[in-house]
C-alpha positions as CSV (number, residue, x, y, z in Angstrom):
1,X,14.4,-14.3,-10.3
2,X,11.7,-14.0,-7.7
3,X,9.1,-15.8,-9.2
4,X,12.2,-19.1,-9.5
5,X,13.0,-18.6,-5.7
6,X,9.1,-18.7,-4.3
7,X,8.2,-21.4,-6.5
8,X,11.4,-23.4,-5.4
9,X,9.9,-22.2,-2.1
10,X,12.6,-20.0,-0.9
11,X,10.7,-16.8,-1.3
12,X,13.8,-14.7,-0.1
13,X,16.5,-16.3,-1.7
14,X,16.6,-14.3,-5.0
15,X,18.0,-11.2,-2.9
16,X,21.3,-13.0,-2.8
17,X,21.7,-13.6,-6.4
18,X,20.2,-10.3,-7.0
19,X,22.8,-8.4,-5.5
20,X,25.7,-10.8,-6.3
21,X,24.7,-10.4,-9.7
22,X,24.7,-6.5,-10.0
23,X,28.5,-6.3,-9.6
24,X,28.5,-3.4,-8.0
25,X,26.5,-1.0,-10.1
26,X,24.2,0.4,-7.7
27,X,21.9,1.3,-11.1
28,X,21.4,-2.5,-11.2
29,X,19.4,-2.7,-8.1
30,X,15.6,-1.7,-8.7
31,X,15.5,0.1,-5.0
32,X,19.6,1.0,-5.2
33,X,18.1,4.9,-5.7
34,X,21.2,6.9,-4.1
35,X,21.1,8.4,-0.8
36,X,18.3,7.8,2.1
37,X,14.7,7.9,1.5
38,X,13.2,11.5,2.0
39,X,10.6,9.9,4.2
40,X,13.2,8.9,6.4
41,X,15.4,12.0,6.8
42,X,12.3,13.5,7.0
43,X,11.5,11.7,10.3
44,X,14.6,11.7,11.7
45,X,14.3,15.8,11.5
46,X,10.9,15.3,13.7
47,X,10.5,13.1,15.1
48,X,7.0,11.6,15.3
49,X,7.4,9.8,18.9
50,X,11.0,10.0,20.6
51,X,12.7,6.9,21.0
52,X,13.7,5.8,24.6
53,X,17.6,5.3,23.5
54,X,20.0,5.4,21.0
55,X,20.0,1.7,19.8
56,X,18.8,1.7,16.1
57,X,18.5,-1.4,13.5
58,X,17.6,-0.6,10.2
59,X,16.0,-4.3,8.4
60,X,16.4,-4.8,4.7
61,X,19.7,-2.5,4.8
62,X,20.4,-3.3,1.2
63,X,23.4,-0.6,0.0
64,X,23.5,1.3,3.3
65,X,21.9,5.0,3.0
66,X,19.5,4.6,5.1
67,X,21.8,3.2,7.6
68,X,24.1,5.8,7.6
69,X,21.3,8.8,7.8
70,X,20.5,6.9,11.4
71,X,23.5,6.5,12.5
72,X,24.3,10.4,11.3
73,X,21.3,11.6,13.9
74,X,23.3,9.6,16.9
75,X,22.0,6.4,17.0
76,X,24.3,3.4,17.6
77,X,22.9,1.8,14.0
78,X,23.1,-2.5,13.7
79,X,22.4,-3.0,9.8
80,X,21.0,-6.5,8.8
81,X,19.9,-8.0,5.4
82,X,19.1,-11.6,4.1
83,X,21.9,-11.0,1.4
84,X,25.4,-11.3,2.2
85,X,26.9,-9.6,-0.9
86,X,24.5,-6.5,0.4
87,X,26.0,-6.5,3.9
88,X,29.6,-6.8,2.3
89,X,28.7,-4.1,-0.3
90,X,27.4,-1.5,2.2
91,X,30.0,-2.2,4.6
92,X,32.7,-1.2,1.8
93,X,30.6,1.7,0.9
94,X,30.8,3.0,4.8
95,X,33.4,1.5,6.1
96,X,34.1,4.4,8.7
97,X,30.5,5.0,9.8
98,X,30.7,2.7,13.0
99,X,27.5,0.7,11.7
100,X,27.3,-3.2,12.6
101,X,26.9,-4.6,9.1
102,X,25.0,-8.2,9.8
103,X,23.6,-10.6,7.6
104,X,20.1,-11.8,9.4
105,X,17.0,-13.4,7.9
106,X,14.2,-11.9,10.2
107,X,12.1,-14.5,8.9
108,X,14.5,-16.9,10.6
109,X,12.8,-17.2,14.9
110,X,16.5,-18.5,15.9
111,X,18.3,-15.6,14.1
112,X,16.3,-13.4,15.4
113,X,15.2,-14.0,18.8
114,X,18.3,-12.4,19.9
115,X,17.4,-9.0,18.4
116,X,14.1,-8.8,19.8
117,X,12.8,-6.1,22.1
118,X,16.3,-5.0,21.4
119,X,16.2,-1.5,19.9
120,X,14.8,1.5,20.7
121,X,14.2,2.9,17.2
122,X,13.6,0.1,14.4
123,X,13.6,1.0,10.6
124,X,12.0,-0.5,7.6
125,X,12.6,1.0,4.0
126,X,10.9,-0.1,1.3
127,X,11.5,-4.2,2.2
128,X,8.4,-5.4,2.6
129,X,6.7,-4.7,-0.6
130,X,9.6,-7.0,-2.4
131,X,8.4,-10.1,-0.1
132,X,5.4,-12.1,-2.1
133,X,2.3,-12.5,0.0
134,X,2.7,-16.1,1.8
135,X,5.6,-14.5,4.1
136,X,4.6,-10.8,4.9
137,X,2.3,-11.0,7.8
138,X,5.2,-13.3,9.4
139,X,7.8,-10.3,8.4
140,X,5.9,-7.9,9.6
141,X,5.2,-9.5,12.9
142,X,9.2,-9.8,13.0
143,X,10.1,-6.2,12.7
144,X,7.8,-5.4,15.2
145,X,9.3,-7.8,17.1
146,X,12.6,-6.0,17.3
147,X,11.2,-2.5,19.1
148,X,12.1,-2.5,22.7
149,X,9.3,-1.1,25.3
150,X,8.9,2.3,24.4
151,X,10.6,1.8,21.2
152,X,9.1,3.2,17.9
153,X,9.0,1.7,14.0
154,X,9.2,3.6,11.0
155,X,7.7,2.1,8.0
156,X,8.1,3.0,4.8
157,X,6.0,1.2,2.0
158,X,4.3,1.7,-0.6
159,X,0.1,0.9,-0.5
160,X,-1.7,0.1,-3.4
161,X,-4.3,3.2,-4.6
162,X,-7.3,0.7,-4.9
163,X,-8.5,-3.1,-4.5
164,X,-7.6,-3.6,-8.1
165,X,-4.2,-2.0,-8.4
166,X,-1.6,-4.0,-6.7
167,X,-0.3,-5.1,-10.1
168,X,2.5,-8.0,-11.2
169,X,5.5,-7.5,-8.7
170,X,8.0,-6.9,-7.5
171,X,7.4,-4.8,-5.8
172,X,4.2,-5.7,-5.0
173,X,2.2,-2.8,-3.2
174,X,0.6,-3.3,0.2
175,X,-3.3,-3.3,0.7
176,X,-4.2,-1.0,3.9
177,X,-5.7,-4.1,6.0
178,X,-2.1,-6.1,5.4
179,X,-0.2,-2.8,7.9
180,X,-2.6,-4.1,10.8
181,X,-0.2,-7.0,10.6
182,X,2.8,-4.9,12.5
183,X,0.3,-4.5,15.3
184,X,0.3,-8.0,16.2
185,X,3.6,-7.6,17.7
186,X,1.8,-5.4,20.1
187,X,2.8,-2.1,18.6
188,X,0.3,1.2,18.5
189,X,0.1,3.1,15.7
190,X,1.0,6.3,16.3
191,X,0.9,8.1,12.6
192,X,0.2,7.8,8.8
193,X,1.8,10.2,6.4
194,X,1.3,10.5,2.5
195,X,1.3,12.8,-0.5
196,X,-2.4,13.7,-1.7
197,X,-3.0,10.7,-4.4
198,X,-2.6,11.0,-7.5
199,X,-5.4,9.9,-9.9
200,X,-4.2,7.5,-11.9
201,X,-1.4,6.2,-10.0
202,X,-1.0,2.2,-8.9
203,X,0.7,3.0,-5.9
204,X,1.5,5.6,-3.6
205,X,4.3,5.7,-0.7
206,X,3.4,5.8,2.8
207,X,5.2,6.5,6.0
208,X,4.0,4.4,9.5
209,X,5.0,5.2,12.9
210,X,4.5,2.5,15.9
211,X,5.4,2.6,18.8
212,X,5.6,-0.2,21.8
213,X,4.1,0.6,25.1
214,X,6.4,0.3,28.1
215,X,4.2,-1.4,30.4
């Protein structure tokens, strides 16, 4: 399905059909794991930096958790993914947790140039590893586009464990020069967090923190 999308040149369209297609079987999506991802409650316990306010946008919402563990720690939580049936699906799944469900392709500069320097805490699970190559530096640039001065990112991703072990996607894991990529929104990099490697494993996950300076 990806591979049909980027070489029809529309190297995000096979989200839609993706999730369209699973019917509502959460077991159907490859990242539809339930609940939030650890490395994200585990930052929103402590913090890394403190954001300067309580707006929040989580990109690449997909079925929600993540969403909802924001918006659970007080933040006033906007939700956007490229898929419609996504941002219906999660919106039925937390109907009564006062997020703003919004479809949005950050790729798109008109779509999203109302969102930037918008938020004060800006979220990224696990989306940028499902983009091919000829679009990530310009996605990454976007998300960091969204962080307000003072405002703070938190990646999650996973990096590949050596030169030769990105592998046949999706997902396809990040090499360590492609993060530098977020920075070019003018972000800082505040923090890198992992688990000790394991020997023989492609990939391993990773947890970024950014942060915008307010002058």
């Amino acid at each position: 399905m990806a591979a049909t999308h980027l070489e029809a040149g529309d190297p995000v369209g096979w989200f839609e059909p993706l999730y369209a297609s699973a019917r509502r079987d959460p077991a159907a999506i490859p990242w539809g794991a339930p609940g939030p991802h650890p490395y994200l409650t585990g930052w929103l316990e402590a913090p890394v930096a403190t954001p300067p306010g309580r707006r929040a946008v989580v990109v690449g919402c997909g079925l929600g958790d993540d969403a909802l563990a924001v918006a659970r720690h007080g933040f006033e939580v906007t939700a956007i993914d490229v898929a419609p049936s996504a941002v219906r699906w999660a919106g039925r799944r937390h109907r009564r947790s006062g997020i703003a469900w919004r479809t949005l392709d950050v790729l798109d500069p008109a779509a999203r140039a109302p969102l930037e320097g918008a938020f004060d805490l800006v979220v990224e699970v696990l989306t940028v590893p499902y983009l091919p190559g000829v679009v990530r530096d310009a996605a990454m640039h976007a998300i960091g586009a969204l962080v307000a001065p003072g405002g703070v990112l938190v990646v999650v991703t996973l990096v590949a464990a050596g030169p030769d072990r990105a592998g046949d996607g999706p997902p396809w894991p990040q090499v360590p020069s492609e993060l530098a990529a977020y920075r070019s929104a003018g972000l800082v990099r505040l923090a890198l967090d992992h688990p000790p490697p394991e020997p023989m494993a492609a990939a391993m996950p990773v947890r970024l923190t950014f942060q915008r300076p307010r002058s």
